[in-house]
N, C-alpha and C positions, 0 to 999 in steps of 0.2 A: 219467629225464627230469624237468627243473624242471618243466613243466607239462602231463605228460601226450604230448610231442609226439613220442616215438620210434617207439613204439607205429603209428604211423600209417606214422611212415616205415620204418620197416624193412617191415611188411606191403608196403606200394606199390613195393620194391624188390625183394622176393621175386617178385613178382608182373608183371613187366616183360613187356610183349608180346613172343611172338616175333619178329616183326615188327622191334621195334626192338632187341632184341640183336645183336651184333656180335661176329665173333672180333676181337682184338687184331692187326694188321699192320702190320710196317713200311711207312713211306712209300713210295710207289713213285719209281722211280729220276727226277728231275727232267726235264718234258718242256718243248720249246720253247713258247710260248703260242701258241693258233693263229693263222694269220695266210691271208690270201686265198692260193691256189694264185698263181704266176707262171709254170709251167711245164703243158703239154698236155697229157693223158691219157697215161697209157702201161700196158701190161700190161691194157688191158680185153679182156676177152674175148668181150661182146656181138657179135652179127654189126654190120655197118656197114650200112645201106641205100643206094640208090646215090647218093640228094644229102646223104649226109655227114648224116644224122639215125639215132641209135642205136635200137636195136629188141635185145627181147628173143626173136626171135625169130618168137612168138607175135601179132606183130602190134602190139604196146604200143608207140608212137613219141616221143621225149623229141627236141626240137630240141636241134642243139648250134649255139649262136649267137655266140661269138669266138673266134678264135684258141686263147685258152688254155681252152677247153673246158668253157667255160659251159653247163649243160644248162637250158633253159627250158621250166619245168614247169607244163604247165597242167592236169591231171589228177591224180585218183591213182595211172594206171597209170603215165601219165611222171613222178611222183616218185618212184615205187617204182622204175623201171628207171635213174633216176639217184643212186638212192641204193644199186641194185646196185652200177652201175658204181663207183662211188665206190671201194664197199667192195672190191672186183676190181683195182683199179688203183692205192689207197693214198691218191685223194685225187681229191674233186671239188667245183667249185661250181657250186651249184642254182640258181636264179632262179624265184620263181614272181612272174609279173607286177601289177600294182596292180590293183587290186580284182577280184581273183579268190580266190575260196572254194572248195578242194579239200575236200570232204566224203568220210570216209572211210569204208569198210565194216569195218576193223579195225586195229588200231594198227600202224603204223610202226616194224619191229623193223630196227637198226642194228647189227650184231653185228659188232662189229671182231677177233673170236678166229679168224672166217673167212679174216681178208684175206693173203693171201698173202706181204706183208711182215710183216718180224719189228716194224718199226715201228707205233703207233698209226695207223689209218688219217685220214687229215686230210680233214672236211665241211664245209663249208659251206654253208646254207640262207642264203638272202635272200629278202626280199618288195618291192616297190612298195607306196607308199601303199595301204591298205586290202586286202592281200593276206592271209590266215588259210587256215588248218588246223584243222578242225574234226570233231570225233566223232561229232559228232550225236548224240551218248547213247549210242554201239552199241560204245565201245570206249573203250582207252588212245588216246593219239594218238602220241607219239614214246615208245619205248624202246630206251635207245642204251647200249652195253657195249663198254668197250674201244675206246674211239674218242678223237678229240680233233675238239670238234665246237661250229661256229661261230651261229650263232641269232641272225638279224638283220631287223627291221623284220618282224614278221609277229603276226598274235593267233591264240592256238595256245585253240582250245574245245572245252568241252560233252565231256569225256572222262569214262567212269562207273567207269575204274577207273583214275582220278587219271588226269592230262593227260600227264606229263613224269615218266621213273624210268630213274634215270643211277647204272650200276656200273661201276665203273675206269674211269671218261671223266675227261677233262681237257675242261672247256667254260666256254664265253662266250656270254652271253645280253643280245644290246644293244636296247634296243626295243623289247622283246617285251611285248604284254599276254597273262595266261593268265588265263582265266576260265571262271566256268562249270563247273568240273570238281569231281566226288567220286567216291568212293572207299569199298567198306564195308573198309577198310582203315586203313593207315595213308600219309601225304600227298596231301590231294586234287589242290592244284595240281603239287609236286616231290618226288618222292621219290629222294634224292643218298645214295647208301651207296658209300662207299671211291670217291670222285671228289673232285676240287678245281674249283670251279664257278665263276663270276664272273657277277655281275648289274651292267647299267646299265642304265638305266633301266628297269626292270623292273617292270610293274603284275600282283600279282596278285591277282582278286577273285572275291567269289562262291567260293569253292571249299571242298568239305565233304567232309573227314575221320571216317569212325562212331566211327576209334577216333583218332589221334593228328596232330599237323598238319595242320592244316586246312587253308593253303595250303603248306607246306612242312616236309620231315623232311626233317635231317641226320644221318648216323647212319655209323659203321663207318671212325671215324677219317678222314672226310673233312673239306674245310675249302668254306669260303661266303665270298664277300667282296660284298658287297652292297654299291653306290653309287647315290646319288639315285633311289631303289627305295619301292614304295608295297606293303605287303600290307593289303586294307582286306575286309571285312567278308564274312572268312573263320571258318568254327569248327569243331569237333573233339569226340566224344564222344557219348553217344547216353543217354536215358532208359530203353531199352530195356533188358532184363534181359543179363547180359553176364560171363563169366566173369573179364576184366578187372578189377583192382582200382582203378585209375586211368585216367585221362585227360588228357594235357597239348598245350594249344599250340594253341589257335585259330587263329592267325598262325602259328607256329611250331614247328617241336618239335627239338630237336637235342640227340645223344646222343653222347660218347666222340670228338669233334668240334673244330675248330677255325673258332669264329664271328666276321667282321669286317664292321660294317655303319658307313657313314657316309652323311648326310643321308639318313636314310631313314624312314620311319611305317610304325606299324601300326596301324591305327584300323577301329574298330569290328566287331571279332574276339571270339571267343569259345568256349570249353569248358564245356558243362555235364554232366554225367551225376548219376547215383544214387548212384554209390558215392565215389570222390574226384576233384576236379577240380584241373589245376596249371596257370595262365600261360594265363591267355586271351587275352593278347597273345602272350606267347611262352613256351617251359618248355626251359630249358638243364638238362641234366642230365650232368655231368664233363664240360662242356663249355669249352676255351679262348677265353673272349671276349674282343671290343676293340670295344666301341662310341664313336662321334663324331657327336655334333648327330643324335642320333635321337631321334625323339617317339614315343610310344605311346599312343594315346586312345580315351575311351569301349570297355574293351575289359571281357568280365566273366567270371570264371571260379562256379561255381552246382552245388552238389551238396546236395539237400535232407536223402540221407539220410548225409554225409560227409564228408569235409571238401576245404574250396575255398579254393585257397592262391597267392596270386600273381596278380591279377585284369588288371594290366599285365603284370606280367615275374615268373618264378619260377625261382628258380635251384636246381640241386641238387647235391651233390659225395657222390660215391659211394666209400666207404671200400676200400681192396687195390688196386685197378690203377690207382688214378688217378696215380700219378705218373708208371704206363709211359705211359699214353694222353697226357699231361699234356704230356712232353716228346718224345713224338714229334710232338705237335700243334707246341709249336713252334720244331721244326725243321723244319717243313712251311710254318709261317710266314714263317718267315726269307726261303726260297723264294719264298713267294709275293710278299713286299717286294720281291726282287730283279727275278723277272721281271713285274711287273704290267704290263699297259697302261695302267693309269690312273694318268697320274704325278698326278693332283691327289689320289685315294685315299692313294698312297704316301706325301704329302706329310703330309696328313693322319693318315695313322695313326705315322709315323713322325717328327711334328715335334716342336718343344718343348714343348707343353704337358705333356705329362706330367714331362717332364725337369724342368721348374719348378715343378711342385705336391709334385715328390717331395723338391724344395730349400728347399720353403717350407712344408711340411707342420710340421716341425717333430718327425721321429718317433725322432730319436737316441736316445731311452731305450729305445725297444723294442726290442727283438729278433726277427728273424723269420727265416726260411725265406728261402732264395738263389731259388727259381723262381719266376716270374711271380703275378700276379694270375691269379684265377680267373675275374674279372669287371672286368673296367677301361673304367670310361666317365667320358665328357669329355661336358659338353653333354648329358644325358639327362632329359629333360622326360616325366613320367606323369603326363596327366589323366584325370578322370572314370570311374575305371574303378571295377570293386567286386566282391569276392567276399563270396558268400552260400552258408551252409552250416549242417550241424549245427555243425562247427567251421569257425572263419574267421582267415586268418593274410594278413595284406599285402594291402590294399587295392589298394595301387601295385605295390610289389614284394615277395616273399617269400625268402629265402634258407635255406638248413639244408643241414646236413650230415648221412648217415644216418652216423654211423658215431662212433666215440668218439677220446678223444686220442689215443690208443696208438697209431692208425690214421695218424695223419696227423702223421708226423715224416717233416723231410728227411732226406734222406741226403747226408752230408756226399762228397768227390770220393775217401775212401774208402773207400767203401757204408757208412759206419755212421751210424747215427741218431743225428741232433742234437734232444733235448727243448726245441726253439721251435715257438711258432706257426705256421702255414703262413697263408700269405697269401691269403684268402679273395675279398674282394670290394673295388674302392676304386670312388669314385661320388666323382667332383667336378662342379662347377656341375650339381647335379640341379636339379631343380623336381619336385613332388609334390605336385598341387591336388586339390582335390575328390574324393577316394579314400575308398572304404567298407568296413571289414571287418565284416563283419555275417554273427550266428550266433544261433542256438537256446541253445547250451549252453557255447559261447566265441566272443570274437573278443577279436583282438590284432595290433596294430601296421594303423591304420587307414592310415599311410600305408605303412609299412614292416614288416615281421617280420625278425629275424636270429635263426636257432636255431644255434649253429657255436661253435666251439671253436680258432677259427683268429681270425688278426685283420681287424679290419673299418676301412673309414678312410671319411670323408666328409667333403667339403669343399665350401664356399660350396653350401650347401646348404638351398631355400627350400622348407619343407613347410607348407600352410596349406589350410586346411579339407579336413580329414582329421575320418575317425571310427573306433573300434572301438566296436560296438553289440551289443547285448544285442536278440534281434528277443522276440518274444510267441512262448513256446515251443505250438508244435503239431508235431504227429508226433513226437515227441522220445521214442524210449525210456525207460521208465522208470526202468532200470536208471542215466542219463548226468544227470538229473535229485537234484540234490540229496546224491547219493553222492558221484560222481565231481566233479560242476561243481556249483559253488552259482549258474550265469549267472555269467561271468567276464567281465569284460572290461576290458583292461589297452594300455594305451600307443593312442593315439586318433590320435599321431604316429607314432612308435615303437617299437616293442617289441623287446628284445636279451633274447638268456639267453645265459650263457655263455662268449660274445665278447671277444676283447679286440679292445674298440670305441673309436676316437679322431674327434670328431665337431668340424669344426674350423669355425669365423668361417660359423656356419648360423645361423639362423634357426625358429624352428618358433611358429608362431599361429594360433589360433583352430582347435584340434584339441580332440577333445571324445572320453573314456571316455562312454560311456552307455548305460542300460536303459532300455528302453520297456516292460519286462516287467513286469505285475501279478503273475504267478505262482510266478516262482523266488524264492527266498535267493540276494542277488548278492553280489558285491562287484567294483565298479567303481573302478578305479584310473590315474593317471597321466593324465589330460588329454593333457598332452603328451607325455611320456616315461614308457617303464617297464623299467626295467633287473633282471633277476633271477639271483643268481650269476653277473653278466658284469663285468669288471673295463672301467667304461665313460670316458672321460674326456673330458671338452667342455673349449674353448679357446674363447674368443671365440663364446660361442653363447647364443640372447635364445630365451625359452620365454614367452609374450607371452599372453594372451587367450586362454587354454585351458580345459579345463574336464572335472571327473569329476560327470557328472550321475547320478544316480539316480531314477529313479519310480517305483520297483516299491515293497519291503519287504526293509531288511536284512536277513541272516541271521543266524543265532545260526553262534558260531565255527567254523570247516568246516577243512577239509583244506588249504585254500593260506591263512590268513592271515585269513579270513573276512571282511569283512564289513560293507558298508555302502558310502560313498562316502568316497576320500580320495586326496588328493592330485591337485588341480588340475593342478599344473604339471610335476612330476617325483616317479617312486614307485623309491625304492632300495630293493631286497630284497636282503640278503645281497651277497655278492659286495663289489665296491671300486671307486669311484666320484669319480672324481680332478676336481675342478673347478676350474680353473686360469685367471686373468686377461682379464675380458673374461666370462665368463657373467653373465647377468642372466635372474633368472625376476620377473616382476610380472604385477599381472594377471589372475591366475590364480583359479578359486573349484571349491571345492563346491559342487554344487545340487542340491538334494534332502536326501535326508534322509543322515545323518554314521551316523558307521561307532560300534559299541555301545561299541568300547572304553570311547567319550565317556562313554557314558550318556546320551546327546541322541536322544529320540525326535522331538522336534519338526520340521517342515523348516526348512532352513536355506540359508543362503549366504553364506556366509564366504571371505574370502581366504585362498587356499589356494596355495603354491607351490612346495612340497616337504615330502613324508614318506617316512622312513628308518624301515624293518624290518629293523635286525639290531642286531651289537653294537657297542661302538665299534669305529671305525675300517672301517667300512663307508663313510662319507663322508669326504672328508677335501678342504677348501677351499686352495686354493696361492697364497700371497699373493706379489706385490700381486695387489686385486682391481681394480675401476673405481673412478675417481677420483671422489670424494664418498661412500664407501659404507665399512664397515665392517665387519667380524666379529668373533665373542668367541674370547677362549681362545687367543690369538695365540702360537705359540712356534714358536722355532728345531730346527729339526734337527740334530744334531748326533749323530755315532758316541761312544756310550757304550758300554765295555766292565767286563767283571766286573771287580772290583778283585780285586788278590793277595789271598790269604787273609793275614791279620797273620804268620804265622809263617812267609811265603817272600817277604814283600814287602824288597826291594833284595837280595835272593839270588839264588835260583834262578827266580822268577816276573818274564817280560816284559809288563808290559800291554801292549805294541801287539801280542802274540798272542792275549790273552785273549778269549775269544766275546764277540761282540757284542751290549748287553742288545735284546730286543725294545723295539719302541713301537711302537703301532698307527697312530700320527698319522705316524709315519717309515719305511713299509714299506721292504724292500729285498728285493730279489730278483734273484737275479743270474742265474739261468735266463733270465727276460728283460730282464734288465736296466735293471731298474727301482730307483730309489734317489732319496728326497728328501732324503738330505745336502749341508747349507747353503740349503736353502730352509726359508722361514717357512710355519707350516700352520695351521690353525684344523681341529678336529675337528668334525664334526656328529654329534651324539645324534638318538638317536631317538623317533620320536614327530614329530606336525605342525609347521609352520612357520606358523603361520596370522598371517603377515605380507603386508602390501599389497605386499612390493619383496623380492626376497633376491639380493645380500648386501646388511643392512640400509643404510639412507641415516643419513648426517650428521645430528646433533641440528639443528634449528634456532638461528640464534645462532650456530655454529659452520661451519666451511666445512673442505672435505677435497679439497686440489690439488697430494698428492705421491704418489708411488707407495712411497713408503717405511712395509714392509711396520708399523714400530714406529707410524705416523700413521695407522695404517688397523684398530687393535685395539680401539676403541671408538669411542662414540658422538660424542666429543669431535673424534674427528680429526685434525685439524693443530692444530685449535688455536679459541681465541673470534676472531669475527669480529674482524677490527682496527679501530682505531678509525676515523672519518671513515667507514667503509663496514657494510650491512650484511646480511643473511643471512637470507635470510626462509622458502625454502622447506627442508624436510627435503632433503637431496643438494646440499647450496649447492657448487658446487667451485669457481669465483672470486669473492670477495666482490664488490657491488653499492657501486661509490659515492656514498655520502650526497648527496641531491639539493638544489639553492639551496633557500633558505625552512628548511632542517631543521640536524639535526645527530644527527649517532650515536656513544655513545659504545663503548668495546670492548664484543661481543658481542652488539652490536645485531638484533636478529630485522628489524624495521621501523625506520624513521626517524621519529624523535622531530620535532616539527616547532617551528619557531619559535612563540613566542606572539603575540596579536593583540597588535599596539603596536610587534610586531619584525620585521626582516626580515633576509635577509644573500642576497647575489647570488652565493655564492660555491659550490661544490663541496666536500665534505670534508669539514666542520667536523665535528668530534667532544665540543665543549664548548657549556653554553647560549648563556655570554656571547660567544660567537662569533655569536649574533644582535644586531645591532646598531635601535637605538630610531627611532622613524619620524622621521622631521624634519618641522620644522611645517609645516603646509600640504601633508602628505600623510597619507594613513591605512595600515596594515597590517595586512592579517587577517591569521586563523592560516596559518601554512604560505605566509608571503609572500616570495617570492627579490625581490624588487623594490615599492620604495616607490611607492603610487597615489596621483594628487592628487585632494586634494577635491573634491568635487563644488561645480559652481557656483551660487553660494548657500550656501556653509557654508564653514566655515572650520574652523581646530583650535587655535588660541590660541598662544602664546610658551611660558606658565608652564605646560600645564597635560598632564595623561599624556597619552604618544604616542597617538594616532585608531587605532580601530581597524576603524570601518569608513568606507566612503566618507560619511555622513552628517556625520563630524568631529565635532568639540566643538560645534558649535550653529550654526542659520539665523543667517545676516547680518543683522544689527539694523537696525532703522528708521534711516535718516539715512545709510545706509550700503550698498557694494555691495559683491560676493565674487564675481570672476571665478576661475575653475578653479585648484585648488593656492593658494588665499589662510593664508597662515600668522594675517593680523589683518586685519580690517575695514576697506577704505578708505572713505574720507568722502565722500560726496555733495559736488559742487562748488558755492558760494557762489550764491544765486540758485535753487537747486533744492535740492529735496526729497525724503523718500522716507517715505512713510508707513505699511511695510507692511515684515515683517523679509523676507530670503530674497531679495534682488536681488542678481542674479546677475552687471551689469556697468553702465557709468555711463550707459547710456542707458535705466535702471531709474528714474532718480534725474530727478523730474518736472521741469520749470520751472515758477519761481513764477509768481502771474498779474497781470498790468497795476496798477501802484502798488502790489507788493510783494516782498519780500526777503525771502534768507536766507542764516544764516552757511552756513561749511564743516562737512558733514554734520549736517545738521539734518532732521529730520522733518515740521517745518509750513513756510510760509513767513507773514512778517509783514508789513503795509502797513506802508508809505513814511511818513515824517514831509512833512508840508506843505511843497514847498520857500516859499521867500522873495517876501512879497507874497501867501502863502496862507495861510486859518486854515480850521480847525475848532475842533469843541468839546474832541476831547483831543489837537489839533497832528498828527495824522496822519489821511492818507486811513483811511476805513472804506466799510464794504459796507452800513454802516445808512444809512437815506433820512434826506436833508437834513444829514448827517454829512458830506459830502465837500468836498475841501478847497475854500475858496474868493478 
C-alpha cells in the first residue's frame, strides 16, 4: 500500500456481514413489469359469503368492490385474507381506503413459492390519500418472496425489524413514504436481495440500520432503479461493541448489485461506529452504478477508533468475481432499459450525455477495458458532509479497490486477459462543497479519495471548500502515533494513489491540507491536490486559493516523505503527472511553518503552487500551455533510436528496427497506449514552485498571444511589446494601445507620456516627436491628448515655449484684456483704461472720466485739452481747483 491503506481494506473485506453476503446467480428469466390485474379472480379457493364478500373462513371478511376483483381492505385481517387470496389465485388488487391506518400485530409475509401457478403471482396494494401500514414497533411490516408486487400511494411505518424485505420479487414502489423503521440488522427501511425493484417517488426517512443500510440494502445481484426519490436522515452502525469489522450506508448500502438513481437525495444520513465506517450517504460495494442529477447532503460517516471513509458516497470494487457479477448486472440492465415504466428515467439514463462527454473527453491515448464503468454519474452534487476518524479518506466521496492489478484485467471475447486498465469510476458535472476529511492519525482527499489501479475520469468538475485535517490527537494508540503516521494529511481536494486519473476543464478552490494539532510530527501536503504513484493527468484544470496549513510542529524525516508543510496547490509523489493546456495553479500558499528540508523554522507564508517528490519525469508539462504564460526546458519529442554500431552501419543494421532510446520527458507506453511523439514538453524537477502563478506569466514589456509551443519557452514569449502599444501587467496576452497624450515605444511596460508643452490627440504613437507643441493661446500639461485654452486673464505669448499649465506665459498686462485661449494681449479700447494686470475681457477696461481720454490700451486715462474759447494754466482741463478750463 502507498499509504498504509490496504491493510484496512482487505481486513473489512474478510470481514463482510453475513447478512450482506450473497451467492452469485444468474438473472432470472425476464418478467413482464407489473401492471393493475384487468381480469377477475379466478382459482381462489377462499369460501365466498353470500353478498359476494370473501371470508377466510374463520370469520375475517375483505370486501370485493368491482367487477375485476378489487378487495377493499380495511383491517389487518382483510388484508391478510386478500393477500391470501391473491396468492391462491395468481393475482389480486388491494385497496385500503384514505386515511385509514391498518396497525399490525406481525409482518405481512407474501410468499409467492406457494401460489399455485408456475407464474410469479401478480399484487397489487393501493391506498387513498393518507392510507398507511404500520408496525407499531411489534414487527416487520411487508415481507414479499417471489412475487411481482405493485406498492402504491400508502406510508408503510414503525417496523423493528426493518419495514420492507424483498427475495426474487420483481416490484414497483410509487408513492410510498417508509419511515420510522429499524432493524438490529442490516436495512432499516428495504431490504432487496436477488429482486429488481423500481422506486418513484419514494420517501424514505428516519430509518436505523445497527449494522448496514440505514434506509436501504441492495444485495444478491439484484438491481434498484430509483426516480425522483428522497432517503433523508437515515443511519447505519452502532457504538456498541460488535464483532463486525465495518459499517457502511446510512442511506444506502448495496452489494454485488446493479444501482440506477436519478433526481434523487440523500440528506442528512449517516454511519458511525468504533471500528470502521463507509458511505454515510451511501456505500456501493462491486456495485454496477448510473447516477443522473443526484445530490447527497450533510451526510457523515465517524468511527473514533477506525477509519471513516466516504462521508457522501463510498464506493468499493472487490477483487475475483467482480467481473461475473459486473456483467450479469448489466445484462439485467439492459432489461430494465427495455421494460421500464418510466419512460422519462429511460430517457435519462439512456440519453446523450454520456455519449458526448465520452466524445469530448478527449481519452484516445488511453487504453482501457471494453466493460462499463463502475460508477457513472452525470450531475452529481456532494455537500456538507464529512468523515471523522482515526483514519479519514473522502469527505465527499471515497473510492478504492481491495485488490491488486493482477485482479482486475479484462477478458478479451476469447477469455484471455488483456493488461489495461479497467474502468473504475467517471464523475462528470460534479460539485463537491464544503466536505471534511478529518483524522487523528490521517486524513486525505477532503473532497475526494481514489485508492485504485483502474482508471479514473472527471469532468467539469467544481470542488471548493474542501478540507483534509489533521484533528488534536486523543485516544490514538500509541503504537499509530509517530511510527506509523507522523499526522498525515494529503490532498484537501483530492487525493489519487495509483490511478490512472484524467481530471478534465475542473476547477478546484479554496481546499486546505491542515493540522490543528500541537502534538504530532505532521506533514501536510497538497492544498488542492495530492497525486501518489498514480499516473494523474489534468486538461484544462485551475487549482486557485488553496492551501497546506500547518500549526502544530514539523517533524524530523518519517516514513512517507516527512515533514512540515508543502505544497499549496498540487503535491506529485512519484508516479507521472501529465499537465496539458489549459491547467493553471495560482493562488496557492503555505501557512505555517515549511517543511525542514528548507531549513526554515520560522512561520511562513509563501506562495506555493506545486511540489514534485520524485525523479525526473514524474511531471511532465504538454505544450501549448495558456496564452500569456510560459515554461522552461521546452523540447520536442521525437522517436530516437540506438544508432548501428560503426561496424554494421549501411550493412546488415536497420535503424528503423533498432530499440528505441528512453526519455523521461517522452514516456511511451504501449500497454496503454500512451505516447508524446511530436508533442512539445517542458519537464518539472523537483523540489517547490514557490511561484505566485504556474505556468509562469509573461515578462512585463513582453506579451504571449500564440499557442505555438516555440513562443511559449520563456519569459520573453512572442515577442517585446510592439511599438505604439504597451504591456504592463506580467501574462500581457494582447498588447494595450498607446493612449492620446503618450507614446510607447517597442517594449513598453507603461506609456511614456507626452511632456508639458506637448500633446497629440492621437492613438499609437510609438515616437516622442509624435507629440506635437501647444499652440498659442492654449497650455498643455504632462500627459495631454488635447490642447487647453488659457485661462481668462492669462495669455501664452507668440515667441515664447509652448504653456504648460493653464496659468500660460503671464496675467494680462494693465491696458490690456485676455479673454479665454488669448495667444497676445488685446488693448483696451481708446477712451478706457485698465489699471490693474489680469482682465479677463473688454468690459474689464474702465471708461475714462468727464474731460478725459485715452489711447488704444492704455492704463490711465488723460484730461482733455481746453477746447476753443477755453484756457487754463497748462491748456487742458485738470482736477486741481481753479485749474479748469475757462
Amino acid at each position: 500500500a502507498v499509504l498504509g491503506r490496504s491493510t484496512f481494506c482487505c481486513f473489512a473485506l474478510s470481514m463482510l456481514p453475513l447478512a450482506l453476503l450473497s451467492l452469485a446467480a444468474a438473472p432470472p428469466p425476464p418478467v413482464s413489469p407489473p401492471l393493475p390485474p384487468s381480469a377477475p379472480l379466478q382459482n381462489c379457493t377462499i369460501v365466498s359469503s353470500d353478498d359476494g364478500d370473501a371470508t377466510d373462513g374463520e370469520g375475517s371478511l375483505v370486501q370485493i368492490i368491482d367487477e375485476a376483483g378489487t378487495f377493499l381492505a380495511e383491517s389487518e385481517a382483510g388484508l391478510r385474507v386478500a393477500l391470501q387470496c391473491g396468492l391462491q389465485s395468481g393475482r389480486a388488487n388491494i385497496r385500503i381506503p384514505a386515511q385509514t391506518t391498518i396497525n399490525l400485530t406481525s409482518a405481512l409475509e407474501v410468499d409467492g413459492s406457494l401460489a399455485a401457478e408456475a407464474e410469479l403471482p401478480v399484487i397489487n396494494i393501493s391506498g387513498g390519500g393518507g392510507a398507511a401500514i404500520d408496525a407499531q414497533g411489534r414487527s416487520g411490516v411487508l415481507f414479499a418472496s417471489r412475487v411481482s408486487l405493485y406498492v402504491r400511494g400508502l406510508r408503510i411505518a414503525n417496523g423493528n425489524q426493518g419495514c420492507v424485505r424483498l427475495y426474487r420479487t420483481l416490484a414497483r414502489f410509487e408513492d410510498v413514504s417508509v419511515e420510522g423503521c429499524k432493524t438490529p440488522g442490516n436495512g432499516g427501511g428495504f431490504f432487496i436481495e436477488h429482486s429488481q425493484v423500481a422506486f418513484e417517488r419514494v420517501l424514505i426517512r428516519h430509518c436505523v440500520a445497527a449494522q448496514n443500510g440505514g434506509g436501504v440494502v441492495l444485495t444478491g445481484s439484484g438491481s434498484l432503479v430509483a426516480l425522483h426519490s428522497s432517503i433523508a436522515h437515515c443511519s447505519a452502525g452502532s457504538y456498541e461493541e460488535s464483532a463486525l469489522f465495518y459499517f457502511g450506508g446510512g442511506g444506502l448500502a448495496a452489494e454485488h448489485s446493479a444501482l440506477f438513481m436519478a433526481h434523487t437525495n440523500i440528506t442528512d444520513c449517516r454511519v458511525h461506529s468504533r471500528t470502521n465506517s463507509y458511505g454515510g450517504g451511501a456505500y456501493l460495494t462491486s456495485t454496477y452504478s448510473r447516477f443522473k442529477s443526484v445530490k447527497i447532503g450533510r451526510c457523515s460517516a465517524r468511527s473514533p477508533d477506525g477509519l471513516a471513509a466516504g462521508a457522501g458516497l463510498s464506493v468499493k470494487s472487490i477483487a475475483g468475481d467482480r467481473m461475473n457479477f459486473l456483467r450479469a448486472n448489466v445484462s439485467r440492465h439492459s432489461y430494465w432499459l427495455e421494460v421500464l415504466p418510466f419512460t422519462e428515467l429511460r430517457d435519462d439514463l439512456s440519453g446523450i450525455s454520456w455519449r458526448e462527454l465520452a466524445n469530448d473527453s478527449d481519452v484516445g491515448s488511453w487504453r482501457a477495458a471494453e466493460e462499463p464503468w463502475l460508477l457513472d454519474a452525470y450531475d452529481l452534487e456532494v455537500v456538507d458532509c464529512a468523515a471523522e476518524g482515526l483514519y479519514a479518506y473522502g469527505g465527499c466521496i471515497d473510492y478504492v479497490d481491495a485488490s491488486d492489478a493482477s485482479e482486475h484485467r479484462d477478458v478479451s471475447k476469447k477469455g484471455e486477459p488483456t493488461d489495461v486498465p479497467f474502468k473504475a469510476i467517471r464523475l462528470a458535472a460534479l460539485s463537491l462543497i464544503g466536505c471534511k476529511a478529518s483524522g487523528a492519525a490521517f486524513a486525505g482527499g477532503g473532497g475526494i479519495s481514489i485508492y485504485s489501479r483502474g482508471l479514473v475520469q472527471i469532468h467539469n468538475a467544481h470542488v471548493a471548500n474542501t478540507a483534509a485535517e489533521i484533528l488534536p490527537a486523543q485516544d490514538v494508540p500509541a503504537q499509530d502515533i509517530g511510527v506509523n503516521f507522523h499526522g498525515l494529511a494529503l490532498g484537501g481536494g483530492f487525493l489519487v494513489q495509483l490511478a490512472f486519473t484524467s481530471i478534465l476543464n475542473s476547477a478546484f478552490d479554496t481546499c486546505e491540507a491542515i493540522s490543528t494539532s500541537p502534538a504530532l510530527d505532521q506533514t501536510v501536503a497538497g492544498g488542492g491536490i495530492a497525486a501518489y504513484e498514480a499516473t494523474t493527468r489534468l486538461k484544462n484544470v485551475n487549482v486557485t486559493s488553496c492551501a497546506a496549513r500547518l500549526e502544530g510542529t514539523p517533524g524530523a524525516l518519517g516514513r512517507y516523505t516527512g515533514t512540515g508543510a508543502v505544497s499549496g496547490g498540487v503535491h506529485m509523489a512519484s508516479g507521472l503527472g501529465l499537465f496539458e493546456n489549459g491547467v493553471l495553479l495560482s493562488k496557492s500558499q503555505v501557512i505555517g511553518r515549511r517543511t525542514v528540508f528548507d531549513g526554515l523554522a520560522a512561520p511562513l507564508s509563501p506562495p506555493n503552487q506545486l511540489y514534485v517528490y520524485g525523479v525526473v519525469g514524474t511531471l511532465i508539462w504538454v505544450l501549448p500551455t495558456l496564452r500569456g504564460r510560459w515554461l522552461p526546458s521546452v523540447y520536442l519529442c521525437e522517436e530516437f533510436r540506438k544508432p548501428c554500431p560503426p561496424e554494421k552501419q549501411g550493412t546488415t543494421c536497420n535503424y528503423t528496427t533498432q530499440p528505441i532510446l528512453s526519455d523521461p520527458g517522452c514516456p511511451r507506453d504501449p500497454k496503454y497506449g500512451l505516447s508524446m511523439d511530436g508533442k512539445y514538453v517542458s519537464l518539472g524537477v523537483s523540489g517547490a514552485y514557490d511561484a505566485e502563478t504556474l505556468p509562469y506569466l509573461c515578462n512585463p514589456g513582453y506579451y504571449g498571444n500564440s499557442a505555438n509551443p516555440l513562443e511559449q519557452n520563456t519569459g520573453t514569449c512572442t515577442g517585446l511589446c510592439p511599438a505604439g502599444n504597451y504591456c504592463p501587467t506580467p501574462g500581457t496576452v494582447d498588447p494595450i494601445i498607446c493612449p492620446a497624450g503618450s507614446w510607447c515605444p517597442e517594449g513598453s511596460i507603461f506609456p511614456r507620456v507626452c511632456d508639458a508643452g506637448y500633446f497629440s490627440n492621437q492613438t499609437g504613437n510609438s515616437k516622442r516627436d509624435q507629440c506635437e507643441p501647444c499652440p498659442p493661446g492654449f497650455y498643455c500639461e504632462m500627459n495631454s491628448a488635447y490642447a487647453s485654452p488659457c485661462d481668462a486673464g492669462r495669455y501664452s505669448g507668440r515667441n515664447q515655449e509652448p504653456s504648460r499649465t493653464s496659468s500660460c506665459f503671464r496675467a494680462c498686462p494693465e491696458g490690456y484684456y485676455c479673454p479665454t485661449g488669448t495667444a497676445q494681449p488685446i488693448e483696451c479700447p481708446a477712451n478706457t483704461y485698465r489699471g490693474m494686470v489680469g482682465a479677463r475681457n473688454e468690459s474689464d477696461c474702465e471708461p475714462c472720466r468727464p474731460n478725459m481720454e485715452s489711447k488704444n490700451g492704455s492704463s490711465v486715462c488723460y484730461f482733455e485739452a481746453c477746447p476753443a474759447g477755453f484756457y487754463s494754466r497748462n491748456g487742458k482741463y485738470s482736477a486741481t481747483p481753479g485749474a479748469t478750463c475757462q
